[in-house]
PLY file of the C-alpha trace (Angstrom):
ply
format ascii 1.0
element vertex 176
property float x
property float y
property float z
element edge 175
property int vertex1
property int vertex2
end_header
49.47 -11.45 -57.84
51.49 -14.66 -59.21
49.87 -16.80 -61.92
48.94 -19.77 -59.39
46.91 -16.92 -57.43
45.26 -15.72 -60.35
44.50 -19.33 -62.06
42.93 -20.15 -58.45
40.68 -16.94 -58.60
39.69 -17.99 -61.90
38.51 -21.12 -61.21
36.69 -20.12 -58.14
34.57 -17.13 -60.10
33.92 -20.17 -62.82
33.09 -22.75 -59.23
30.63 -20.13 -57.91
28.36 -20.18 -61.40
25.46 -22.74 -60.25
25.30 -26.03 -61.27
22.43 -26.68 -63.23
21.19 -27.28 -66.51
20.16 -24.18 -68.90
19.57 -26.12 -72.05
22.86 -25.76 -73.00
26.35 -26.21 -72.71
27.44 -23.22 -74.36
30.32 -21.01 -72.08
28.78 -17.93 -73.33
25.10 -18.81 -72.06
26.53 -19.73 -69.06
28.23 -16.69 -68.85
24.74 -15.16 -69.53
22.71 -17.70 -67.51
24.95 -17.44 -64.49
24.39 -21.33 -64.37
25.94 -24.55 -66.24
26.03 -27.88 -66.16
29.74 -29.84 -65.69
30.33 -28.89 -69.47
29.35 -25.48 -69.85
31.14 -24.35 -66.73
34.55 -26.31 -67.71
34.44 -24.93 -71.54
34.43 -21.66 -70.38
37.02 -22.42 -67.68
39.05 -24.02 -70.44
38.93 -21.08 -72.10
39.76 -18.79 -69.89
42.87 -20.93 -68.77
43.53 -21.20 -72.83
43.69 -17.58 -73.14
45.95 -17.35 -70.37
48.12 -19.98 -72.28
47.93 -22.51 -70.06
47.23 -26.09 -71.65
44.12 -27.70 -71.41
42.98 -31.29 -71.88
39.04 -31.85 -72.33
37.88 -34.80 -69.34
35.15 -36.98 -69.83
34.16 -40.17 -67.70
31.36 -42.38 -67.58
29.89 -42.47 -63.97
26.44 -43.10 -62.10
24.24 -40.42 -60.26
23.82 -43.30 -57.74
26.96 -42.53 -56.94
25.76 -39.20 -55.47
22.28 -41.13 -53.88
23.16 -40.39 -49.83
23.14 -36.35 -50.57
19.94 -36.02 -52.04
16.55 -36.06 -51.44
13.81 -38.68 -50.86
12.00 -38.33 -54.94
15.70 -38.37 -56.45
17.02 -41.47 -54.24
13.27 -43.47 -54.92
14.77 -42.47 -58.67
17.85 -44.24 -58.29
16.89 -47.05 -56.16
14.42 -47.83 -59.36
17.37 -47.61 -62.23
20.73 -47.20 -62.86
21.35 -43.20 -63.91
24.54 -42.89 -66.36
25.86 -39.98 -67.37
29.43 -38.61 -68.98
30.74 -35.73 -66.32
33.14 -33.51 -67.53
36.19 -31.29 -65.97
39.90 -30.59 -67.20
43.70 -31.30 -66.89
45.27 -28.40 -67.19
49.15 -28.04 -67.20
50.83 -25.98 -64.37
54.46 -27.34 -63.51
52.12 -30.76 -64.22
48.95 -31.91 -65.24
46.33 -31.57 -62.75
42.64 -32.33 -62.50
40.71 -29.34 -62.14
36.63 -29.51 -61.31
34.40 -26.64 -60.79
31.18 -28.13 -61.40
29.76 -27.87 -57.94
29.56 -24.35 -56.07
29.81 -23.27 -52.49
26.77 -23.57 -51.53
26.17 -27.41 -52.15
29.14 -28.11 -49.85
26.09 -27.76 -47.06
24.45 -30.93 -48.56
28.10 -33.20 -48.97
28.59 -32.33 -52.48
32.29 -32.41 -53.21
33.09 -28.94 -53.81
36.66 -28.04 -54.59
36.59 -24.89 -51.85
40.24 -24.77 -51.33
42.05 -25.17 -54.41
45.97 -24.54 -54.56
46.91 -25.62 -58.52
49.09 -27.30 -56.72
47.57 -30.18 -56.69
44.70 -32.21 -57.98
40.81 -31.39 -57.34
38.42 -34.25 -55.91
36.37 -35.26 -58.97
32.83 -34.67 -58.60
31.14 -37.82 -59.67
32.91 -41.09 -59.33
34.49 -42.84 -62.56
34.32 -45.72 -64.15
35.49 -44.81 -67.37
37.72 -41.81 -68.39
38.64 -40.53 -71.60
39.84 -37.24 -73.30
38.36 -35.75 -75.75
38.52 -33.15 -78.18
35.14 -31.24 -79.30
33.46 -31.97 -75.56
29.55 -30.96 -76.41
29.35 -33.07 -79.98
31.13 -36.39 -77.96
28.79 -35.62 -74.62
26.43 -35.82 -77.20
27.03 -38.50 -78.80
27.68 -40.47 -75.69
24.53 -39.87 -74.46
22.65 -40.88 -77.85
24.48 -44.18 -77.30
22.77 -44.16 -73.80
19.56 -47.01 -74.23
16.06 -44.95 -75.04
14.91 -45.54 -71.82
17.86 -44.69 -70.06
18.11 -41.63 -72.11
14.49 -40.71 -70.94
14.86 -41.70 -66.89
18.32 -39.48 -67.45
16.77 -36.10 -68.40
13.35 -36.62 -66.16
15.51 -37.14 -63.37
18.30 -34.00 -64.24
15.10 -32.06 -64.31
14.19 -32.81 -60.57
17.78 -32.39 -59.70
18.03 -29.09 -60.72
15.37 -28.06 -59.19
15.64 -29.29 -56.02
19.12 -27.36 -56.34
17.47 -24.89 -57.26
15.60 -24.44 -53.70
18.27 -25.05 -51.73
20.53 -22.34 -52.50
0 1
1 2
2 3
3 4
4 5
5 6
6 7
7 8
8 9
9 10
10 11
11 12
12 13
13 14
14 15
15 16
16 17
17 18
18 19
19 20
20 21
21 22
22 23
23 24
24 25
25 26
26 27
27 28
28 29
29 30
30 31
31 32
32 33
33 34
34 35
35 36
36 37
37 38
38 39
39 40
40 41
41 42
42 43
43 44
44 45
45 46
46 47
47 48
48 49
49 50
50 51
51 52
52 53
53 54
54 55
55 56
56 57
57 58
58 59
59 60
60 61
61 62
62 63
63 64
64 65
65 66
66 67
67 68
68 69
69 70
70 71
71 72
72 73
73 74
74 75
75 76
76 77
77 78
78 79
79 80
80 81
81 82
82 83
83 84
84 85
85 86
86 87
87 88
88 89
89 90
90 91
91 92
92 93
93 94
94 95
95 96
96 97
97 98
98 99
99 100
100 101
101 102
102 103
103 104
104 105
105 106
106 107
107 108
108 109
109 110
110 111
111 112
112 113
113 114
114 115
115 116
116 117
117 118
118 119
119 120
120 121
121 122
122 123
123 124
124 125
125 126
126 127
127 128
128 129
129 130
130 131
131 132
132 133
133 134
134 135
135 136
136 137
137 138
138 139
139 140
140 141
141 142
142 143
143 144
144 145
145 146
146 147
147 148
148 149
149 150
150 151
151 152
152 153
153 154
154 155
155 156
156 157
157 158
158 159
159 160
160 161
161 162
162 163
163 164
164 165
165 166
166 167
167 168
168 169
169 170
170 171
171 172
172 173
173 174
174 175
């Protein structure tokens, strides 16, 4: 098997973990779990890559879950038509020949709802990003600047932010 092959089958074992939130963002509880959010799944993707020396670069961008609005149900979209849901997504560059955008947060079975799932990666080329961006930005230690993103996030927002990842997840949840 040539690198490309096995960097693909990577990422797709990482894709397949759920999306969801488990309280954490750790790549070993997700490992655990079997479930992550855009962060846990792309730390431990990043460091699988890393231990295959490939170079990673840590993504984060500033986007909207109203973004996503037409894909889900009727609670979450009443949700968003009622406020403006920011969050900080993350995924990777990695270095293969070039730098590339790699995403695994969403898996298979949310392409049935018109999530963007990245179902035939090459590392050839780049993956569709799951949420939209406004802002992008590297970083370097991704759960303490996620963090601290999100504590710069107004109170309320903060609070509509994690009552409505909540529902998400478990509408997800049931349809899987």
């Amino acid at each position: 098997m040539n690198n490309k092959l096995r960097y693909v089958s990577i990422f797709e074992v990482v894709r397949d973990i759920p999306y969801g939130n488990i309280g954490s963002r750790s790549p070993l509880q997700v490992l655990k779990k079997r479930k992550g959010s855009c962060s846990g799944k792309h730390l431990l993707l990043g460091y699988l890559y890393q231990n295959m020396g490939i170079q990673v670069q840590y993504m984060m961008c500033l986007t909207k879950f109203n973004f996503i609005q037409d894909l889900l149900p009727d609670n979450l979209k009443l949700i968003l038509k009622k406020h403006e849901i920011y969050d900080y997504h993350n995924y990777l560059r990695i270095f293969v020949d070039e730098w590339l955008d790699v995403d695994a947060t969403f898996d298979n079975p949310l392409k049935n709802y018109g999530f963007p799932v990245n179902d035939k990666w090459d590392c050839a080329s780049h993956c569709k990003i799951a949420f939209r961006p406004i802002e992008v930005y590297q970083v370097n230690d991704l759960i303490e600047e996620k963090k601290e993103a999100i504590k710069r996030l107004p109170r309320e927002k903060q609070k509509i932010r994690k009552i409505f990842l909540k529902q998400m997840d478990k509408w997800m949840e049931s349809i899987r």
